[in-house]
Every structure is written in C-alpha cells, then in structure tokens.
The first five atom37 places (N, CA, C, CB, O) and aatype in JSON, in Angstrom:
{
  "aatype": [20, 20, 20, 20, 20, 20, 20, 20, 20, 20, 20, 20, 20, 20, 20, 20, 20, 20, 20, 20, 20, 20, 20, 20, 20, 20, 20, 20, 20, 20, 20, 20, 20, 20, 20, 20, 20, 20, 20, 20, 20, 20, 20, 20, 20, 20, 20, 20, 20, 20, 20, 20, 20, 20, 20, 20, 20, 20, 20, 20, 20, 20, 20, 20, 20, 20, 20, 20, 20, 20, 20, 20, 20, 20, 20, 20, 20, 20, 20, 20, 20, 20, 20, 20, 20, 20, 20, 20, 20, 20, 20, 20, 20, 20, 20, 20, 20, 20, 20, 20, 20, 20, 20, 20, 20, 20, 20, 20, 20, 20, 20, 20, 20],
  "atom_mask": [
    [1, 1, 1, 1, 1],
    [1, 1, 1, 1, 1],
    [1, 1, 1, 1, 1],
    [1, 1, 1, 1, 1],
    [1, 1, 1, 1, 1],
    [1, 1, 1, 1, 1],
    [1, 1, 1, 1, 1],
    [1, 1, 1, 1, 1],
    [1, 1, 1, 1, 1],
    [1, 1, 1, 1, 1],
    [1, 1, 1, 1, 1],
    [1, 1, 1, 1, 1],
    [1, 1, 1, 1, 1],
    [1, 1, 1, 1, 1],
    [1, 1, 1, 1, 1],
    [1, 1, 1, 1, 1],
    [1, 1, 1, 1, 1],
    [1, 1, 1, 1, 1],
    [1, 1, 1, 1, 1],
    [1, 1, 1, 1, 1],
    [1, 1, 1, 1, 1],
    [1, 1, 1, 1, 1],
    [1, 1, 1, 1, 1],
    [1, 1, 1, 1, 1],
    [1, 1, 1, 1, 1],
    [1, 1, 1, 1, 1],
    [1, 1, 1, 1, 1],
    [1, 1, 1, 1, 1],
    [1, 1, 1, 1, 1],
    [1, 1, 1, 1, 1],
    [1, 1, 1, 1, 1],
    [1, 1, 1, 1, 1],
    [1, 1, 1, 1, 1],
    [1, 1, 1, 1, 1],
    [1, 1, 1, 1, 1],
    [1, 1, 1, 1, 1],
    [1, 1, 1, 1, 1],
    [1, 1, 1, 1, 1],
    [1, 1, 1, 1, 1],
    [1, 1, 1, 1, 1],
    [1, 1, 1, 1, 1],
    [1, 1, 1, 1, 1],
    [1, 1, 1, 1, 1],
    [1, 1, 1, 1, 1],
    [1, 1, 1, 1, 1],
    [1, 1, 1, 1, 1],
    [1, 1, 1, 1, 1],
    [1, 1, 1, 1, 1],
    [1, 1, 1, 1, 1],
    [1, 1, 1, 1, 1],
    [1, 1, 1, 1, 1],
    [1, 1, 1, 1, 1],
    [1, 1, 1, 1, 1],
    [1, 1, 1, 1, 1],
    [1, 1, 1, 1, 1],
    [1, 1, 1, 1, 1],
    [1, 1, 1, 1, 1],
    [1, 1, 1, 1, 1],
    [1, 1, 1, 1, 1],
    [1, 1, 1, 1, 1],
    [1, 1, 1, 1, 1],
    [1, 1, 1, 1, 1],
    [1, 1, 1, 1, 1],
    [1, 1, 1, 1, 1],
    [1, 1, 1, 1, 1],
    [1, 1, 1, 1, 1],
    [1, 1, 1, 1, 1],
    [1, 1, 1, 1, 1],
    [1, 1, 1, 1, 1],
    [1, 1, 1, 1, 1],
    [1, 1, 1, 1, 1],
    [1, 1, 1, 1, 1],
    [1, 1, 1, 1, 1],
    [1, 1, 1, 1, 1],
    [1, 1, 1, 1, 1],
    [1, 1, 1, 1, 1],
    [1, 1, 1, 1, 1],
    [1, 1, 1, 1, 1],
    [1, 1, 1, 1, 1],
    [1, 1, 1, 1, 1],
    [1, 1, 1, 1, 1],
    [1, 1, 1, 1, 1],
    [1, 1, 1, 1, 1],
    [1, 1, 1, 1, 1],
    [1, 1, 1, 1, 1],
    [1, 1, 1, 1, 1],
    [1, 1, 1, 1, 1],
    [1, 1, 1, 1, 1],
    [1, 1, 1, 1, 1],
    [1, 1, 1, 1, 1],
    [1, 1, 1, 1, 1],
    [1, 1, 1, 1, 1],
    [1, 1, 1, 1, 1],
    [1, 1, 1, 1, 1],
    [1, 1, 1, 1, 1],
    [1, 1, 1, 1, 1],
    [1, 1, 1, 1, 1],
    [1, 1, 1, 1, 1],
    [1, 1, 1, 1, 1],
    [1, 1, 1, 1, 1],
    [1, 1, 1, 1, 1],
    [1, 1, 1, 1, 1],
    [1, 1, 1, 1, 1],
    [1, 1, 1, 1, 1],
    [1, 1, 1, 1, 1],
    [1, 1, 1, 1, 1],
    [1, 1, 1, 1, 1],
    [1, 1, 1, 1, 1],
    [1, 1, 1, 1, 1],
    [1, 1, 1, 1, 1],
    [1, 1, 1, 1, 1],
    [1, 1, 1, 1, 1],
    [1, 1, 1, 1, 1]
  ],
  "atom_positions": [
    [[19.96, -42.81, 44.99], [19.16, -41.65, 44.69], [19.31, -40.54, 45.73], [17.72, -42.05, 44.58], [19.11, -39.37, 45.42]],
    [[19.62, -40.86, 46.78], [19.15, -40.19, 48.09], [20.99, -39.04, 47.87], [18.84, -41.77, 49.98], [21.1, -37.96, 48.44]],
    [[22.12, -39.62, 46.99], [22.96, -39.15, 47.2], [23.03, -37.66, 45.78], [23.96, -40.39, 47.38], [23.73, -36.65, 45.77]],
    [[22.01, -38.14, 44.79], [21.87, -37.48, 43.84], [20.97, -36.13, 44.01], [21.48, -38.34, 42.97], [21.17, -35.14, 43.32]],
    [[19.89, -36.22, 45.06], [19.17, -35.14, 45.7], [19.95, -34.31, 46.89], [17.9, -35.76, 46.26], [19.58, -33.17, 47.19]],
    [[20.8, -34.8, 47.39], [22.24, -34.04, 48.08], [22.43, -32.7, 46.95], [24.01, -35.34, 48.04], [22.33, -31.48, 47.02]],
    [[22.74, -33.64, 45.96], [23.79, -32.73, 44.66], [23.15, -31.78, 44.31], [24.19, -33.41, 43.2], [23.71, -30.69, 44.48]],
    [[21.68, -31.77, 43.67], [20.94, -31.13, 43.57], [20.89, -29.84, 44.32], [20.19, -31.79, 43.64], [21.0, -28.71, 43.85]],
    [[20.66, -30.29, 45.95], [19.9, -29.42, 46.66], [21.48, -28.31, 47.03], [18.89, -30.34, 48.15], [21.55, -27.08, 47.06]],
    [[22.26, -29.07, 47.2], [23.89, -28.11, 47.01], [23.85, -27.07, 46.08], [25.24, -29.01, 46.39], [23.69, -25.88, 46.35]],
    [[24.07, -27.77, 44.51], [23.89, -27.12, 43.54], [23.03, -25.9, 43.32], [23.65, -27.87, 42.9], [23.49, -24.86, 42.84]],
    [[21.47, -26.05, 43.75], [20.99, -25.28, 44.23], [20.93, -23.85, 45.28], [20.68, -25.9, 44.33], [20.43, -22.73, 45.17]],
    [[21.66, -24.49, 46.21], [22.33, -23.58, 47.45], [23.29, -22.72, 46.86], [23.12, -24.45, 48.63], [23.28, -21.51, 47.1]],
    [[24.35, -23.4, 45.91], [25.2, -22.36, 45.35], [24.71, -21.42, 44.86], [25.94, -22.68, 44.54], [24.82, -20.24, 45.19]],
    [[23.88, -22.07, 43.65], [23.48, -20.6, 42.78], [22.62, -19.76, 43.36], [22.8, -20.8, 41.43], [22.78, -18.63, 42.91]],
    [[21.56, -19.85, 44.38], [20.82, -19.18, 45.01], [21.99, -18.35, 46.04], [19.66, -20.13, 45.62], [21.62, -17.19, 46.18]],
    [[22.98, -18.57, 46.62], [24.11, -17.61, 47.27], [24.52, -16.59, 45.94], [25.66, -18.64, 47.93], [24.63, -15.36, 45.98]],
    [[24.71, -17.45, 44.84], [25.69, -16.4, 43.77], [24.89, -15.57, 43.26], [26.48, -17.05, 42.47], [25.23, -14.49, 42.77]],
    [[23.7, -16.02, 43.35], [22.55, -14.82, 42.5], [22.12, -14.05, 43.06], [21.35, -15.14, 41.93], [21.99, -12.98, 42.45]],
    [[21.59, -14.11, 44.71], [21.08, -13.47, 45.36], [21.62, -13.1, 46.19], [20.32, -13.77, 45.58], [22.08, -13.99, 46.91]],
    [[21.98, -11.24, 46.75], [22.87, -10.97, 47.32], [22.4, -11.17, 49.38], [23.24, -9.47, 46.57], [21.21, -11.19, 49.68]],
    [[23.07, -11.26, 50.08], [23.0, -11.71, 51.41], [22.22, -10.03, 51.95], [24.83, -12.3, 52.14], [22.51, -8.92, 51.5]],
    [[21.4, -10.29, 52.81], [20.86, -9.46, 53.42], [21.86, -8.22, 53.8], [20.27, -10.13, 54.44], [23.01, -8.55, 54.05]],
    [[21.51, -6.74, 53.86], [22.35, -5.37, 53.87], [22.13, -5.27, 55.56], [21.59, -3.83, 52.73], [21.15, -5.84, 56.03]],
    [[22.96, -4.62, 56.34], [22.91, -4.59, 57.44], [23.51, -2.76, 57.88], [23.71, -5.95, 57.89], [24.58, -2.16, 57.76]],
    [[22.18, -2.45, 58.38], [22.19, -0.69, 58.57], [22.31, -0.44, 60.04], [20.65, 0.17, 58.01], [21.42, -0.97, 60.7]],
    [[23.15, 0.2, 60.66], [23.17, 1.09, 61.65], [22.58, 2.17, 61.72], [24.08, 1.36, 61.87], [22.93, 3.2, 61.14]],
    [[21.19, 1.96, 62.75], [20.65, 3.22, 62.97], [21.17, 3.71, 64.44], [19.03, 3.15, 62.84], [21.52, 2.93, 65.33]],
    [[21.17, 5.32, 64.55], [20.82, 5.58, 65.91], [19.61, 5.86, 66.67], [21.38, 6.38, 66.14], [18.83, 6.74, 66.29]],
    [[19.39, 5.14, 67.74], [18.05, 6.04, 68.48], [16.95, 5.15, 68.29], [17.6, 7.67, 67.73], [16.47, 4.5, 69.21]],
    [[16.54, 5.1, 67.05], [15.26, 4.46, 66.66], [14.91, 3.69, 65.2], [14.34, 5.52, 66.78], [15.76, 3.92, 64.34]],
    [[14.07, 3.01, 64.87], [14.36, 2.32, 63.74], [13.91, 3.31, 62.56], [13.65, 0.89, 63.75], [13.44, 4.4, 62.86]],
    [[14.06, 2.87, 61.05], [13.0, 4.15, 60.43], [11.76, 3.28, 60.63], [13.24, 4.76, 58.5], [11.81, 2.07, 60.88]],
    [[10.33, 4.19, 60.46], [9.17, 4.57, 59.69], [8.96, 3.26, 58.89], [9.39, 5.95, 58.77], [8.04, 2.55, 59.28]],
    [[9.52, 2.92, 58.06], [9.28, 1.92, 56.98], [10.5, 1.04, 56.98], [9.04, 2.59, 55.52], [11.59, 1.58, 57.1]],
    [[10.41, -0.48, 56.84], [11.85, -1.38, 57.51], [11.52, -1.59, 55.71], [11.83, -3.16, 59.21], [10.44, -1.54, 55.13]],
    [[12.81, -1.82, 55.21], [13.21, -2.57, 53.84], [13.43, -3.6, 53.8], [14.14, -2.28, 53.22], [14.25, -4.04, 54.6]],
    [[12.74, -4.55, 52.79], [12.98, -5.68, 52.81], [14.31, -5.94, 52.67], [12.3, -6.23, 52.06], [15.07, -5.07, 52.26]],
    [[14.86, -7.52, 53.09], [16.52, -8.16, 52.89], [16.97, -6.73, 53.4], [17.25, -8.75, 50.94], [17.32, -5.83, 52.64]],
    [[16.92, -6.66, 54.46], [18.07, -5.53, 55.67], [17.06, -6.0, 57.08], [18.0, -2.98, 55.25], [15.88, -6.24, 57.33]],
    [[18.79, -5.93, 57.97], [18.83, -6.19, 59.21], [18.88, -4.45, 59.56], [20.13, -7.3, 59.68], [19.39, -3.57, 58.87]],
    [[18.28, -4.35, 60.65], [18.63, -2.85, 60.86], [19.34, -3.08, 62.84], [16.69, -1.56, 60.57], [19.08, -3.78, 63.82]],
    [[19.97, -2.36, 62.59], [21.35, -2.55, 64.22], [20.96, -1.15, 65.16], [23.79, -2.28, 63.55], [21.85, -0.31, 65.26]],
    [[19.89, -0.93, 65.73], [19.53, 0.21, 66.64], [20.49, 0.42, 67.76], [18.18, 0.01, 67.24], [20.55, -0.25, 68.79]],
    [[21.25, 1.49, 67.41], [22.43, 1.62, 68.95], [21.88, 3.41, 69.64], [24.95, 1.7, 68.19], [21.43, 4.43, 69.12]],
    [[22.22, 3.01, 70.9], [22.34, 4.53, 71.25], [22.89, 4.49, 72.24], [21.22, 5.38, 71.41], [22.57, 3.67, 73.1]],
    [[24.13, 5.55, 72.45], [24.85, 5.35, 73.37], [26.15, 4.54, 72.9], [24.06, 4.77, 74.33], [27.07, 4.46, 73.7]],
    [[26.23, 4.15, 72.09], [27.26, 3.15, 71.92], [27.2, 2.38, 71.64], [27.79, 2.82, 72.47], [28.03, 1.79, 70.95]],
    [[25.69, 1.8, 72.21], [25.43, 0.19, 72.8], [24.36, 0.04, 72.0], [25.07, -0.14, 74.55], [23.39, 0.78, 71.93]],
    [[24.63, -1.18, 71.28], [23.31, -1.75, 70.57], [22.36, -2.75, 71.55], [23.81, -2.67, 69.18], [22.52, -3.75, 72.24]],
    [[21.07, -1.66, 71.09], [19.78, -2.27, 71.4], [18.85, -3.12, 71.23], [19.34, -1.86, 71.36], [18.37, -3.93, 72.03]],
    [[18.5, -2.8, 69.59], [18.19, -3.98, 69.09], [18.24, -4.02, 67.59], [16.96, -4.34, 69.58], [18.64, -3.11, 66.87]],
    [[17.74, -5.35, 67.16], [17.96, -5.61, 65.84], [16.41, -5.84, 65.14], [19.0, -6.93, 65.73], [15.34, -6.05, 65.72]],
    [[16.62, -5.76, 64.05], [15.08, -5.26, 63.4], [14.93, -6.02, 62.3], [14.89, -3.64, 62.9], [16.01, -6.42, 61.86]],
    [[13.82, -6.42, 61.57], [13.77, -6.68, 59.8], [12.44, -7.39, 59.8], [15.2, -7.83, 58.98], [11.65, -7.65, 60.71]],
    [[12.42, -7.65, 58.29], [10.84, -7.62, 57.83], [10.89, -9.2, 57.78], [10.35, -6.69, 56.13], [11.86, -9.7, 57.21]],
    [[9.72, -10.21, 58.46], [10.15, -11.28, 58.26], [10.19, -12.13, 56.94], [9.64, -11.76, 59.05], [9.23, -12.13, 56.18]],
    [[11.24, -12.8, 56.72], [11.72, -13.25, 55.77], [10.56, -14.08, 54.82], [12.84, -13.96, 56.27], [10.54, -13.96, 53.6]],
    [[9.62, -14.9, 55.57], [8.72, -16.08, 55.17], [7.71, -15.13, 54.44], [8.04, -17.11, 56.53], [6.91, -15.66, 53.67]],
    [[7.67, -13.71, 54.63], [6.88, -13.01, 53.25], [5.78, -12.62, 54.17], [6.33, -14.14, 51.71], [5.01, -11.79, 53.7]],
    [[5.54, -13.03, 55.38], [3.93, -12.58, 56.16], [4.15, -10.59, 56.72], [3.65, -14.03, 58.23], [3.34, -9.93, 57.37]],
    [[5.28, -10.22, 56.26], [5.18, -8.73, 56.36], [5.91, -8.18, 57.57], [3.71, -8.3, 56.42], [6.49, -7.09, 57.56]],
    [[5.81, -9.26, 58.97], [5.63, -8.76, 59.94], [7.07, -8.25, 59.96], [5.02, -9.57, 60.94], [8.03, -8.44, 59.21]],
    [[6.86, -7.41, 61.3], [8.26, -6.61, 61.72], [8.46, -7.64, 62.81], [8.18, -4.77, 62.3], [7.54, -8.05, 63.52]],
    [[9.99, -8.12, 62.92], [10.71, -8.92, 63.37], [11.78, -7.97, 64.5], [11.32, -9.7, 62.12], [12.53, -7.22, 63.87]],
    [[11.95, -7.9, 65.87], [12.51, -7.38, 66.84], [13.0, -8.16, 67.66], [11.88, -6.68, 67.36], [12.47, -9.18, 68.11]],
    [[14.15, -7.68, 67.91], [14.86, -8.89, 68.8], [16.42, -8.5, 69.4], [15.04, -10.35, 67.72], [17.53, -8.37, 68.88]],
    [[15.82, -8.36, 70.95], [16.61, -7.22, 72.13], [18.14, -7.68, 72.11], [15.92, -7.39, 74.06], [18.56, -8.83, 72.26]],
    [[18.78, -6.69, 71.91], [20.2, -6.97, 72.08], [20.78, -6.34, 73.58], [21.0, -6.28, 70.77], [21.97, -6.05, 73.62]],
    [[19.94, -6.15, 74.76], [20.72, -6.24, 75.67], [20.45, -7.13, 76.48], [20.88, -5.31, 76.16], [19.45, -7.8, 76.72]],
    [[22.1, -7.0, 77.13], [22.13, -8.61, 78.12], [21.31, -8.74, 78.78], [23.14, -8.97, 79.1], [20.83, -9.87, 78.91]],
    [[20.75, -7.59, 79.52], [20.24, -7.86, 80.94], [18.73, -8.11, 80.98], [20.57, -6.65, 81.88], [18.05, -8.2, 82.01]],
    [[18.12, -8.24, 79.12], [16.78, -8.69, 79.38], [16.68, -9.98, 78.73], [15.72, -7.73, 78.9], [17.71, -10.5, 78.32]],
    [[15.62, -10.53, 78.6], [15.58, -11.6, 78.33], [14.17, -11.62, 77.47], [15.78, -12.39, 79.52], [13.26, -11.04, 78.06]],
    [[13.76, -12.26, 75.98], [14.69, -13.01, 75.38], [15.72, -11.64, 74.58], [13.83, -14.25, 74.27], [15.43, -10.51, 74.21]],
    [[17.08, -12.5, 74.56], [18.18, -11.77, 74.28], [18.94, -12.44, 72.79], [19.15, -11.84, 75.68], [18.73, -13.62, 72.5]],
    [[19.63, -11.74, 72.1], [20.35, -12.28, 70.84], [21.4, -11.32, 71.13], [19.58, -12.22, 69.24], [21.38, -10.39, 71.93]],
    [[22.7, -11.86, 70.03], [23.48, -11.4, 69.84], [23.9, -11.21, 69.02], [23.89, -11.58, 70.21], [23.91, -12.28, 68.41]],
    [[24.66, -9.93, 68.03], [24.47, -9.5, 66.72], [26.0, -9.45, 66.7], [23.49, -8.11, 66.37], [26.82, -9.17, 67.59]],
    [[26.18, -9.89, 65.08], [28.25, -10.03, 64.89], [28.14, -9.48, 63.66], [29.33, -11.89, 64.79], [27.4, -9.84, 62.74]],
    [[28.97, -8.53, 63.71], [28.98, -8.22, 62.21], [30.47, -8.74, 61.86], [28.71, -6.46, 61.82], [31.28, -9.02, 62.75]],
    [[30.76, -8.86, 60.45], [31.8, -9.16, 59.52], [32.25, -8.73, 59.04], [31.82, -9.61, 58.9], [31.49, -7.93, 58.48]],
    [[33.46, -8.56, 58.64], [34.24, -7.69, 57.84], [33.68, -7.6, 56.42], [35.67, -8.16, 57.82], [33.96, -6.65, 55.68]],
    [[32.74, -8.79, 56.0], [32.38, -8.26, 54.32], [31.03, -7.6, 54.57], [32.17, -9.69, 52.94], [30.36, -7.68, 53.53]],
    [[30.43, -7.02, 55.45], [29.35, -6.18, 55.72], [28.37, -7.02, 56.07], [28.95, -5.3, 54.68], [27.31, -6.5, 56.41]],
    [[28.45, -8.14, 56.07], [27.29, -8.92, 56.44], [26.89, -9.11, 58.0], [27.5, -10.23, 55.87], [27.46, -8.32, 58.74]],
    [[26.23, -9.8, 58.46], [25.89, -9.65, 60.3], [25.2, -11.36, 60.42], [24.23, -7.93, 60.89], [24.72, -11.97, 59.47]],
    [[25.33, -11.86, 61.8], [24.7, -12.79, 61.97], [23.79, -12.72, 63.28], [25.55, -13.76, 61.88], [23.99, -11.77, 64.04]],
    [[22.92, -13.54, 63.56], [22.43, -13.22, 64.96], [22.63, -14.77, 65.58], [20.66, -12.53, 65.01], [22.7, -15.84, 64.98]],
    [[22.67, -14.53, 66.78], [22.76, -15.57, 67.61], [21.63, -15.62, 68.87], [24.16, -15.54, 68.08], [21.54, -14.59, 69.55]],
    [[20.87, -16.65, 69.17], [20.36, -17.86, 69.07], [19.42, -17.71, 67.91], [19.74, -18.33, 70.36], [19.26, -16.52, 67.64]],
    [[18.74, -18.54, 67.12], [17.35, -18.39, 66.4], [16.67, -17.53, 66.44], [16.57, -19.1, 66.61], [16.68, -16.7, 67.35]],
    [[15.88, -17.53, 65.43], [14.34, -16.38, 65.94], [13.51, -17.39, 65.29], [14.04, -14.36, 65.13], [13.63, -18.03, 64.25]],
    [[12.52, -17.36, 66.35], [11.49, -18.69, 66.2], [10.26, -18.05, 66.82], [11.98, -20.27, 67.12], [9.99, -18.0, 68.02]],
    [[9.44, -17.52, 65.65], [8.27, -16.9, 66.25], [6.84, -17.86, 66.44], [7.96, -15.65, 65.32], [6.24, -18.32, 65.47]],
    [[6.49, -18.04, 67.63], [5.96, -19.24, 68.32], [4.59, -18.37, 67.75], [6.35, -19.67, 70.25], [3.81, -19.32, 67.66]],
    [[4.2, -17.77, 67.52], [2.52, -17.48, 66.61], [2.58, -16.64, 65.2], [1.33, -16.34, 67.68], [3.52, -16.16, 64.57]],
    [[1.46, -16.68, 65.04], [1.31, -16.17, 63.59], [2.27, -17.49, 62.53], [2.13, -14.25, 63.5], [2.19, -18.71, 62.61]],
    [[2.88, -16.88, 61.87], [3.53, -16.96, 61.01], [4.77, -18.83, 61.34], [4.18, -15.24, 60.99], [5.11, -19.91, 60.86]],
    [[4.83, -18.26, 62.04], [5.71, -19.55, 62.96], [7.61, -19.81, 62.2], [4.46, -21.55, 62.61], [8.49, -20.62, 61.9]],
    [[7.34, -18.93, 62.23], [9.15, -19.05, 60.97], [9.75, -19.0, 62.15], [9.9, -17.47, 59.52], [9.47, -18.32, 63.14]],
    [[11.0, -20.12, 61.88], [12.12, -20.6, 62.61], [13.52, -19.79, 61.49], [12.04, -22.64, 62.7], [13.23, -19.43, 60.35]],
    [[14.5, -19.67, 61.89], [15.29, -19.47, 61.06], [16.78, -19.13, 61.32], [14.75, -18.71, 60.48], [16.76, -17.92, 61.53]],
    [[17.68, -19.43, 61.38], [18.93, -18.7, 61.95], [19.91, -17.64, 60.89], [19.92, -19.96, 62.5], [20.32, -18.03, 59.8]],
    [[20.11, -16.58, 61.31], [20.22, -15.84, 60.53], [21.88, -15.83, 60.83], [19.24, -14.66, 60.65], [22.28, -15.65, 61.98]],
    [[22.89, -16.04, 59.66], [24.36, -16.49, 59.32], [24.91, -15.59, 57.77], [24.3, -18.46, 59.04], [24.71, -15.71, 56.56]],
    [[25.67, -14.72, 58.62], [26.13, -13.82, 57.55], [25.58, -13.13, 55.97], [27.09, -14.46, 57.31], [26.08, -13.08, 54.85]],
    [[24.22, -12.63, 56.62], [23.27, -12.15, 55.98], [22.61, -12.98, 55.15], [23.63, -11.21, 55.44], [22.08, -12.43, 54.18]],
    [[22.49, -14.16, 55.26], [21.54, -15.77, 55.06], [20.54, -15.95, 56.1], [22.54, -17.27, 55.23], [20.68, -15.87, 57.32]],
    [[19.15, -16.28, 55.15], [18.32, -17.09, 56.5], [18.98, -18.18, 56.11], [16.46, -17.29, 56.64], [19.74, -18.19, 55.14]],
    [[18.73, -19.23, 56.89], [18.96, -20.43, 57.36], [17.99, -21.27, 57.86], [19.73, -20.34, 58.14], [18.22, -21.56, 59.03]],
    [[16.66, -21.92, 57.25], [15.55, -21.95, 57.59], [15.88, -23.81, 58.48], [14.4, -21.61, 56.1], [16.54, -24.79, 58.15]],
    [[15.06, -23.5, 59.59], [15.2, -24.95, 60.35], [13.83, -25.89, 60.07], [15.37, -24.68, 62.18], [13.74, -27.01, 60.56]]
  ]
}
C-alpha cells in the first residue's frame, strides 16, 4: 500500500506542476511596490546589487515575506535565477511566529518541509 500512495502523491505532484504555473519573478529597483502580488517573488536591486527578496506568504496568512540578500548581514539568502524565468532561494524561509510556514523555494515552487 505504502508503494501505491508514492504513486498517487507523484501523480499528483505532476499535475499540480502542469496546471499551475511556477511563481513570476520581478525585478524592482530601489524599493518594493505598494501592493506585493500574489505567486511573485519580487528581486529589489539598487546599485546593481540585489537587496532583497519579497512575496506574499504562500500558506495564505497574507503576510509580507522579506528576506536580505546581502552578504554582510545576517539572516542572509541567496537568490538564482534561471534561464526559464523562474528563481530559487537558498537556505529556507522558516518563519518561527505567527504563521510558522517552513518552505524552500526551487524554481518558482514552494517546497513545503
């Protein structure tokens, strides 16, 4: 049984990738907008240099999700974008109150832990 709920939950995974398109990933300069859109990462650079990364959290509680892209502070992530427009972040975002969503975000996929 245990190999038949595998299949399932695969099967599942597929069509939820084929139906639903992977999160949009926007370059702003300077500052984020006014209002964040749901399913979009937003990439704040100025200067060149990206600052930080932005989005509405995924688990539906509304909140605005921030998370510093430079080295020299800490906590820090790191943002990759892809040639098919998608972006990933690196380490987790694991918001330790409220809401408590864990999640790793992989070429415009959550990835819930």
């Amino acid at each position: 049984m245990n190999w038949l709920r595998k299949f399932f939950q695969r099967a599942y995974q597929r069509a939820y990738d084929w139906l639903v398109p992977p999160y949009a990933t926007v370059l702003v300069q300077d500052a984020l907008p006014k209002t964040l859109k749901r399913r979009t990462l937003y990439v704040v650079q100025e200067d060149g240099f990206e600052e930080q990364a932005a989005m509405i959290c995924p688990c539906g509680c509304k909140a605005t999700l921030q998370m510093n892209l430079l080295t020299d502070e800490r906590p820090c992530w790191r943002v990759t974008q892809h040639g098919d427009g998608t972006a990933s972040l690196h380490p987790s975002v694991w918001r330790k109150k409220d809401c408590k969503s864990h999640f790793w975000f992989r070429r415009g996929r959550v990835k819930w832990c």
